[in-house]
C-alpha positions, 0 to 999 in steps of 0.5 A: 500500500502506498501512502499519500499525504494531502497538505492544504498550503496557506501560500506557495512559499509554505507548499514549496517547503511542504514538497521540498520536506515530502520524503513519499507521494504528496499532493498539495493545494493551495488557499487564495486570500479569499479562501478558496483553493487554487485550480491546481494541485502540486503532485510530488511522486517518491518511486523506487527509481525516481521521483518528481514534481508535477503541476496538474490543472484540475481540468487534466487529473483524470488523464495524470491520475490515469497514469499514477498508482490506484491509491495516489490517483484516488488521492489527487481525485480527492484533491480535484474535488475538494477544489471542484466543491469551492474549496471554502473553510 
C-alpha cells in the first residue's frame, strides 16, 4: 500500500517547503486570500527509481491520475474535488 499525504498550503512559499520536506507521494493545494483553493494541485511522486514534481490543472487529473498508482490517483481525485466543491473553510 502506498501512502499519500494531502497538505492544504496557506501560500506557495509554505507548499514549496511542504514538497521540498515530502520524503513519499504528496499532493498539495493551495488557499487564495479569499479562501478558496487554487485550480491546481502540486503532485510530488517518491518511486523506487525516481521521483518528481508535477503541476496538474484540475481540468487534466483524470488523464495524470490515469497514469499514477490506484491509491495516489484516488488521492489527487480527492484533491480535484475538494477544489471542484469551492474549496471554502
Amino acid at each position: 500500500m502506498i501512502d499519500v499525504e494531502i497538505v492544504e498550503c496557506a501560500d506557495d512559499a509554505a507548499l514549496g517547503n511542504a514538497v521540498a520536506a515530502a520524503s513519499g507521494w504528496l499532493i498539495g493545494l493551495t488557499r487564495q486570500a479569499d479562501g478558496t483553493l487554487e485550480d491546481v494541485l502540486v503532485v510530488r511522486g517518491h518511486g523506487h527509481a525516481t521521483s518528481f514534481t508535477a503541476v496538474v490543472p484540475v481540468a487534466d487529473v483524470e488523464r495524470f491520475a490515469a497514469a499514477l498508482p490506484s491509491e495516489v490517483a484516488g488521492a489527487l481525485r480527492e484533491a480535484a474535488a475538494r477544489i471542484r466543491k469551492g474549496g471554502s473553510q
